[in-house]
C-alpha positions, -999 to 999 in steps of 0.1 A, spaced: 934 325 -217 915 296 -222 881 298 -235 851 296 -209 828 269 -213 796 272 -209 775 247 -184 751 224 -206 717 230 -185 703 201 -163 676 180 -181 644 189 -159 631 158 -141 604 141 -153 574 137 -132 564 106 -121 526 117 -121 511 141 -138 478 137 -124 466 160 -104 458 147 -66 433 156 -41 443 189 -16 452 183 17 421 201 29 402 183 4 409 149 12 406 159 51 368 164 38 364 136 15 375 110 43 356 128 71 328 119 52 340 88 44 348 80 79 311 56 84 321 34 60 349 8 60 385 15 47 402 -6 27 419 -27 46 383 -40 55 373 -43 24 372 -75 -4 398 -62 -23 418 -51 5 423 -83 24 444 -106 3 466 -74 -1 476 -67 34 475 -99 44 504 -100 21 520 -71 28 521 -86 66 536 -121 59 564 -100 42 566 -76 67 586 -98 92 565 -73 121 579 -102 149 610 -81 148 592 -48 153 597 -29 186 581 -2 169 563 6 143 547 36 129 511 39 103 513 67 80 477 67 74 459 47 100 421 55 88 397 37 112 422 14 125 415 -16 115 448 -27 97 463 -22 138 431 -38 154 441 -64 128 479 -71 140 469 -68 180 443 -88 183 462 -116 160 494 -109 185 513 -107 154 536 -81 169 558 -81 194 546 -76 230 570 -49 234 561 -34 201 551 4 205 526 18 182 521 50 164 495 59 141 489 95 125 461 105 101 445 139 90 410 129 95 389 140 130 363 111 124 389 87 110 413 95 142 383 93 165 372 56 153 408 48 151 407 53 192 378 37 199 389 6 182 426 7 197 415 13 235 423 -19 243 457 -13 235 458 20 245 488 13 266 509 4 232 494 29 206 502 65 202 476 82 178 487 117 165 459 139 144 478 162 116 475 191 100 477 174 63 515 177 64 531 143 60 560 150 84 537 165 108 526 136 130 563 119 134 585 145 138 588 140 177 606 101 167 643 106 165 664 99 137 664 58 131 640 48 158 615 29 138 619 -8 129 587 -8 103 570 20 86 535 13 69 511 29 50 482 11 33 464 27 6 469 56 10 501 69 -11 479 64 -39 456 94 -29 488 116 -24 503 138 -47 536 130 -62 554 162 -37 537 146 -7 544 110 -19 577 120 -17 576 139 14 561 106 34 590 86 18 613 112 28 602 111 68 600 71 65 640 71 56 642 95 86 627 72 108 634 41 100 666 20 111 690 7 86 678 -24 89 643 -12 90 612 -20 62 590 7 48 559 -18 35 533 1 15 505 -13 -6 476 4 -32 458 1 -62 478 -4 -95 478 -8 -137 462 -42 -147 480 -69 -161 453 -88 -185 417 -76 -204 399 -75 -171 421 -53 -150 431 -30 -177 399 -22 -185 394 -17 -145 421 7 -139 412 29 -173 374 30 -160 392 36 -128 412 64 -142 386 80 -162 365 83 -128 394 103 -112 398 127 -138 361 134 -139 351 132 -99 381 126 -79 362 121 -45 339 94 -62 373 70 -57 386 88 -27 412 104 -45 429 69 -50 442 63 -84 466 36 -99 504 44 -89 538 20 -93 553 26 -60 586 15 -70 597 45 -89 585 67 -61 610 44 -34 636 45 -57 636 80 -65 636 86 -25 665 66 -19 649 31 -12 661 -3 -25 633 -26 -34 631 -53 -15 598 -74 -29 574 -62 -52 538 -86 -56 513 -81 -79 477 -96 -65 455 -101 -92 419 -86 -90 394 -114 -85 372 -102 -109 340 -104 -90 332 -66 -92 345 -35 -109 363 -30 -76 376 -64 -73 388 -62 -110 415 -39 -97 452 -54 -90 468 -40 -58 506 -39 -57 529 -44 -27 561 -32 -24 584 -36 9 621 -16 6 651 -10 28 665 26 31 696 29 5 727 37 22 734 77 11 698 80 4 689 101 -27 721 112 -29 736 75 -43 715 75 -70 
């Protein structure tokens, strides 16, 4: 009888953060409270980002399109009242946050007719799992994957390549690592914050988003790096965006 070999054991997977994130619960309080003030897509550092992360989204092909993270709704207000979508574009935006979800509405009534808002319980499938199976043409999400933890990160990316078409986009932007002195220094101070007082930032801290999409079964697609403009310790920050297509097989062609 031939002698049994034994199996060499799998190499453990190395996390691709360490850090550990906000709670679900926790961050539901942190942007409650947060919910007065404006989210990042209104703010300086914001802008020049999603600005970008639109002119790549191609969002005139969009019949619909879905916002993991919608905050107060201004990224939205932002693509209705330019009419850069589609005029039979549907909407929907989810997001774990009473105040944030209730601002979101008061700022989308116009539109009411085109927007679908879901509240969550926290859970990232929770608000789209009523889409079927490759019905969505773009799925966003704009600063907010870098407040997740890695096991949600990769449970949003997961429902994204549920929803989204073939030829669909998942287009995601957030803080990142700098590049020269200024935005180094940034994203340690940055980092050093988040260890110490993790609602101070939100419970944002610099990600790379592409190994998170390619780890989920996403093919990078464009990946910018917009340079902080060095006006303030916030502004020092580069923001990274990152559009991808769903991989034919998924996770499993890796």
């Amino acid at each position: 009888m031939p002698p049994v070999m034994a199996s060499s054991p799998q190499t453990p997977r190395r996390p691709l953060d360490s850090r550990i994130a906000l709670t679900r619960s926790k961050a539901r309080q942190v942007y409650d409270k947060f919910g007065s003030k404006a989210n990042d897509a209104e703010s300086a550092y914001g802008s020049p980002t999603t600005e970008l992360l639109i002119e790549l989204s191609r969002l005139e092909e969009a019949e619909q399109l879905v916002e993991f993270g919608h905050g107060s709704g201004a990224f939205a207000y932002r693509l209705f009242e330019r009419n850069l979508l589609p005029p039979s574009c549907q909407y929907t935006g989810v997001d774990q946050s009473t105040t944030m979800a209730d601002r979101a509405a008061a700022k989308l009534h116009p539109y009411k007719d085109r927007v679908e808002l879901r509240l969550t319980n926290g859970a990232p499938a929770d608000g789209t799992k009523h889409l079927a199976d490759a019905s969505v043409d773009r799925y966003i999400s704009t600063y907010v994957l870098d407040l997740l933890s890695e096991e949600d990160v990769l449970e949003v990316l997961e429902e994204a390549r549920r929803l989204l078409r073939p030829e669909g986009l998942l287009c995601v932007c957030g803080i990142t690592y700098g590049t020269n002195v200024s935005s180094r220094l940034a994203a340690a101070l940055w980092d050093g914050i988040f260890w110490w007082n993790k609602e101070i930032v939100g419970g944002c801290r610099p990600q790379r988003l592409a190994p998170y999409l390619e780890e989920a079964g996403f093919e990078v697609r464009e990946q910018r790096i917009i340079q902080g403009d060095q006006r303030s310790f916030v502004g020092c920050m580069n923001n990274e965006v990152v559009v991808a297509t769903p991989r034919s097989g998924g996770r499993d062609s890796l």
